[in-house]
N, C-alpha and C positions, 0 to 999 in steps of 0.2 A: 510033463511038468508036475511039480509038486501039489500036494490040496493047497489050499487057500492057507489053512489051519498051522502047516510044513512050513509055508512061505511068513507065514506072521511069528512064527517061533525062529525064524531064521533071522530075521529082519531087528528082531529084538537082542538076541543074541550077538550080531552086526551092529545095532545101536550102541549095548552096552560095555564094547569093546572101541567101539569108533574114538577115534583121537585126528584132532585137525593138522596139518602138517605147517607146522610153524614161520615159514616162509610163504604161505599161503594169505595168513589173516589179514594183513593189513588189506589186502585185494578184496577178503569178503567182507568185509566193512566195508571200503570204500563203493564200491562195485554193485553190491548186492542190499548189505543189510539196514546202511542209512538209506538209501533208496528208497528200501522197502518200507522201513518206520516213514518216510518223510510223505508217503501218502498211502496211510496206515487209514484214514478217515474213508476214502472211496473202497478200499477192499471190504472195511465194515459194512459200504451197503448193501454188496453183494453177500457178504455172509450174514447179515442179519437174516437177508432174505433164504439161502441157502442153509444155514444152521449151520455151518461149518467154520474154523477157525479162521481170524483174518489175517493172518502169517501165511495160512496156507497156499491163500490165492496171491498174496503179495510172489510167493518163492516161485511159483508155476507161470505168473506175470512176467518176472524180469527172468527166468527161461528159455520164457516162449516167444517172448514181446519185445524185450529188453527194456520191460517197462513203458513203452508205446500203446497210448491209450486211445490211439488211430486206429488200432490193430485188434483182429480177434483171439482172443487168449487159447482159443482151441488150438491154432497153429504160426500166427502172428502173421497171418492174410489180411488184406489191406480190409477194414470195414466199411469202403464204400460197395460192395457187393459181397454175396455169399463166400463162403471161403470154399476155395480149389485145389489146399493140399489138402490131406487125410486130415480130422474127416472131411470130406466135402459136404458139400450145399447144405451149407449152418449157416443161420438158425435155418429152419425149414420155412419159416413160415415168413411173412414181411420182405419188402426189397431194401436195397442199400441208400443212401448210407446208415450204417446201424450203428447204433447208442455203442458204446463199450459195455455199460453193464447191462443192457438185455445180450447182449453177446455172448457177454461173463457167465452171466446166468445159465443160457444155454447148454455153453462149453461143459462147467458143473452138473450140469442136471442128465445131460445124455450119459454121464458117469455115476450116474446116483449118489452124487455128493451130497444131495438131501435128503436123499433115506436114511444116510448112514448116524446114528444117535451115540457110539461110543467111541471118540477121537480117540485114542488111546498113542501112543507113539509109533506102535508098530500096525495099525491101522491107521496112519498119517502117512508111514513109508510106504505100506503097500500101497495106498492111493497114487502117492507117485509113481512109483513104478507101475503101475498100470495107466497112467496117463500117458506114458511116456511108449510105454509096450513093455512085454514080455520077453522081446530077442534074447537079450544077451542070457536071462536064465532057461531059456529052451536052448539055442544053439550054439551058444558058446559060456556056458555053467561056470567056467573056470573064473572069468572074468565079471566080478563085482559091477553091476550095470553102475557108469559112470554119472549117471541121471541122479544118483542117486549119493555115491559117494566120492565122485572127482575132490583132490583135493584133500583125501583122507587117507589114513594107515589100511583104510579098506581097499585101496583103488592102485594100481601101477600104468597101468596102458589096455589097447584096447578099444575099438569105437566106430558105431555105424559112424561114418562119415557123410553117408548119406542112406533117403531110405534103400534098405536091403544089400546096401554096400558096406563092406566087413573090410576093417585094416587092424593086423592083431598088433602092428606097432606105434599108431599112430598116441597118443597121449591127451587127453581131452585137457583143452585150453578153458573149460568152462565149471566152474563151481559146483557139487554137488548139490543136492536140495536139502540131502542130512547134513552137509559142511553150512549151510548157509542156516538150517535148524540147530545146530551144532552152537554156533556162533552166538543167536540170537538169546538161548539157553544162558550162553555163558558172561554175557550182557543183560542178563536180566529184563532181556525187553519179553519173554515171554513165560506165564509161571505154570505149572503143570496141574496146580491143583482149581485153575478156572473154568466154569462149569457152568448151567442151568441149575443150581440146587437154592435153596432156600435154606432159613437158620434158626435157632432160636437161642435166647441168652437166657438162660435157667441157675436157677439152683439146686443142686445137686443134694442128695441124701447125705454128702461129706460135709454138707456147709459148704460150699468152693462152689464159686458162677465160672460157668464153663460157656465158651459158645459152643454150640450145637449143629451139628450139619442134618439135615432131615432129608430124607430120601423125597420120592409122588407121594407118599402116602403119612407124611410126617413121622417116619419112624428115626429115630439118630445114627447114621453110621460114622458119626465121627465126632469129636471132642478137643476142642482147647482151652487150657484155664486161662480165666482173667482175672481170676484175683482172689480175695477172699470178703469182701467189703462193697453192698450193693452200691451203698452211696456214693463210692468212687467207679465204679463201674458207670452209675447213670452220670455220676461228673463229667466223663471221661467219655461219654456215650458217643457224640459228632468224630473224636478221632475214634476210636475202633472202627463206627462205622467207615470210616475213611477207610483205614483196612482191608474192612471184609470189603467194601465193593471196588478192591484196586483187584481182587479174586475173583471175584463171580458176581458173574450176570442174572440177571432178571433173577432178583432174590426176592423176596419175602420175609419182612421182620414180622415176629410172632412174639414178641418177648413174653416170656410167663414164667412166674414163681412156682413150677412147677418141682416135684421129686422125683427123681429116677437115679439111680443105681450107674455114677459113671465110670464105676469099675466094669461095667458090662462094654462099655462103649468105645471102638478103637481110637488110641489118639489120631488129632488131623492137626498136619503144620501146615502153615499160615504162606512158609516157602516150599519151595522147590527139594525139601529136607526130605518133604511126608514118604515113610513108609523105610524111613533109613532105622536100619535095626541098630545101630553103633551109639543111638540117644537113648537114654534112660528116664525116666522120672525119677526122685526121691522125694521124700518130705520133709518141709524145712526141717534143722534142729538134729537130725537123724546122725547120730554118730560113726562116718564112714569114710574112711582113707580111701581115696581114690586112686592113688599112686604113692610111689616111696614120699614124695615130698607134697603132695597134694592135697586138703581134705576137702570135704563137702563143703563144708563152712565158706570157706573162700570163693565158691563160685555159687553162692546163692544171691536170692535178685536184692540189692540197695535198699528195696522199697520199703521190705519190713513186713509188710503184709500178707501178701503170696505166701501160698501152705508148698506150692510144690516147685521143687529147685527141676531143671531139666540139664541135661550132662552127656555131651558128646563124647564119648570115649577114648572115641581115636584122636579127639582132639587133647585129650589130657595124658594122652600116650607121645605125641608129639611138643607139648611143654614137658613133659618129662625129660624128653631126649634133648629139648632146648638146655631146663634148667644142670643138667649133667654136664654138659656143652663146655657153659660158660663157669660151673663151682659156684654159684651162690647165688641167694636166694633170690626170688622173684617175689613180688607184689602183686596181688592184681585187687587193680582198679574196677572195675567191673567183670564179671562172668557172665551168668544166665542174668534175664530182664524181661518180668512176664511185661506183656502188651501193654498194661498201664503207664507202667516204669517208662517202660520204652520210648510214648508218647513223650512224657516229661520231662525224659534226656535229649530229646528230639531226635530218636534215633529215626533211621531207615525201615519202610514199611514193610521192606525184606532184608530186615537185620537179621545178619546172622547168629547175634546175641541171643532172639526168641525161640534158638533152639538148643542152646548151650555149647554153642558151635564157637564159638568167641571168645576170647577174651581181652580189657585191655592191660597193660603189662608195665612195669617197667621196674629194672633191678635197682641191688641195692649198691654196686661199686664202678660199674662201668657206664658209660653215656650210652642214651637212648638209640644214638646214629649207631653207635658199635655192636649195641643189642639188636638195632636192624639188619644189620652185615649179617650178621651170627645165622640169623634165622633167616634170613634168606636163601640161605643153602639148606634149609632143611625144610621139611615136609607142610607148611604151610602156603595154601594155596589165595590166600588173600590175606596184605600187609597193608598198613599204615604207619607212615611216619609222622607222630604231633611231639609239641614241645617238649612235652612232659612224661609221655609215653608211649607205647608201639600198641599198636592195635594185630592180632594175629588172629584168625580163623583158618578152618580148615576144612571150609566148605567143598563140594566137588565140583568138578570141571577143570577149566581155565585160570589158570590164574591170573589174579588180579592184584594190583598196586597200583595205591593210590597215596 
């Protein structure tokens, strides 16, 4: 079988290929992913204690358990005595009937769920798939283990039916764990950048208050602007923090008027964006066509304040193709909206506006329903229809209409 190292470069490249199979979702919502939100509270207490995400143990619950909190998550054996499928005689220690979460905990820990310190996506899927076992990539390679991608463009047939019994036509009747993180992703019930880090909200050598992400050692390895005006910043202090702590855990506010150089510092988004190369920064004011019919001007934040406009590309590649579409000219109502803005539009705390991912729209000759038809056929992955105008982003994943 492959290193560790093979399997986690495989698994990521599987992720970032993965696509849900469209006649599938309604079933992982109903089945899997409200389930699992709906006692999101009991998995936290086991991951506080485990250090591990609480999505994780929800997906390997309704797996194993089918969400049976009688049951032990190791292998969904009744918790009035030790469990007697693989592994056996868990927990080791105490008689039955056992707690669910000392059980939970167990199940976790014989796996070193609590060692492990950097969830990363493709160190989420290998944990599954080694919960689950190795078969299908030792003895039958060919076959995407089902555990994992049932339900996806990764998966066809294929499937112990039982331990150590191999049917290469049978077709897994059961959700993968990536279909069901897949999902969850694309409903925004989970954000990729929430973490153990700490913050601080500074001022930068540009002038411009940035939050700050600081590493154990308070050093920055990340940056988002919030404005340019401290005293809207402290105005505005209770929603940001609303924010930052819908993101990360056990944080630590530091605020300080400190100086440092945030051009050294890589930016950090706030959604599920961070790390997309298709967004840009500019500075307000900056003289620059964006596309044939686009400029900078038009998708900078309302607010007035803000030194720095942020600009999805590919989303301005896609109003492009819209406004050619339909022959005339577009408006936009809103584009980019640093964090302050946002608050006071009452936007979403994972607006896709805070990363210029957004815009809202509406022409100058035809009706807003017609400009929703239009664009609905084209490359925008989240719509809205309001009175006055269509809201289009072009976030990734799933799409979404609302």
């Amino acid at each position: 079988m492959e290193s560790k190292n093979e399997i986690l470069k495989n698994l990521k490249s599987l992720w970032k290929n993965c696509e849900l199979k469209e006649n599938n979702i309604s079933d992982i919502d109903k089945y899997y992913v409200n389930k699992i939100t709906l006692h999101k509270s009991r998995y936290e207490e086991v991951a506080d204690i485990i250090g591990c995400p609480w999505y994780a143990i929800g997906i390997i619950h309704g797996l194993e358990c089918n969400y049976n909190f009688n049951t032990h998550l190791h292998n969904g054996d009744s918790l009035e005595r030790r469990t007697y499928h693989v592994p056996k005689n868990r927990p080791a220690s105490g008689t039955g009937p056992f707690s669910w979460k000392v059980s939970a905990i167990d199940a976790l820990e014989i796996k070193n769920w609590d060692k492990i310190t950097d969830w990363s996506i493709e160190e989420l899927l290998y944990q599954f798939e080694r919960f689950n076992g190795f078969g299908y990539r030792q003895y039958h390679p060919t076959v995407k283990s089902p555990y994992l991608w049932s339900y996806t463009n990764n998966y066809t047939r294929g499937k112990y039916v039982q331990d150590g019994k191999w049917s290469g036509n049978t077709v897994s009747k059961q959700a993968g764990t990536a279909a069901i993180l897949k999902r969850m992703y694309g409903r925004d019930l989970i954000d990729n950048g929430k973490g153990n880090l700490k913050y601080s909200i500074i001022q930068a050598v540009d002038g411009f208050i940035y939050f700050i992400v600081l590493d154990k050692n308070n050093l920055p390895i990340g940056k988002e602007l919030l404005g340019s005006n401290f005293s809207d910043i402290i105005k505005n202090g209770k929603q940001i923090l609303d924010i930052i702590n819908s993101k990360y855990n056990k944080i630590e506010f530091l605020t300080q008027r400190i100086k440092i150089n945030a051009n050294n510092v890589d930016n950090w988004k706030f959604s599920s964006t961070k790390g997309n190369s298709n967004i840009k920064e500019f500075r307000r004011g900056e003289d620059i066509q964006l596309s044939k019919n686009f400029h900078l001007s038009e998708m900078e934040c309302k607010c007035g304040k803000c030194g720095i406009t942020k600009v999805n590309l590919e989303h301005i590649e896609n109003l492009q193709k819209l406004r050619d579409e339909i022959n005339e000219a577009i408006y936009i109502n809103s584009g980019y909206r640093c964090p302050v803005h946002n608050i006071e539009e009452g936007g979403l705390i994972d607006s896709t506006h805070l990363t210029g991912t957004a815009t809202d729209i509406k022409p100058r000759k035809i009706s807003v329903k017609e400009l929703y038809k239009i664009a609905d056929k084209m490359g925008f992955n989240g719509m809205g229809l309001y009175q006055s105008f269509v809201h289009l982003d072009s976030r990734s994943g799933i799409k979404v209409r609302f």
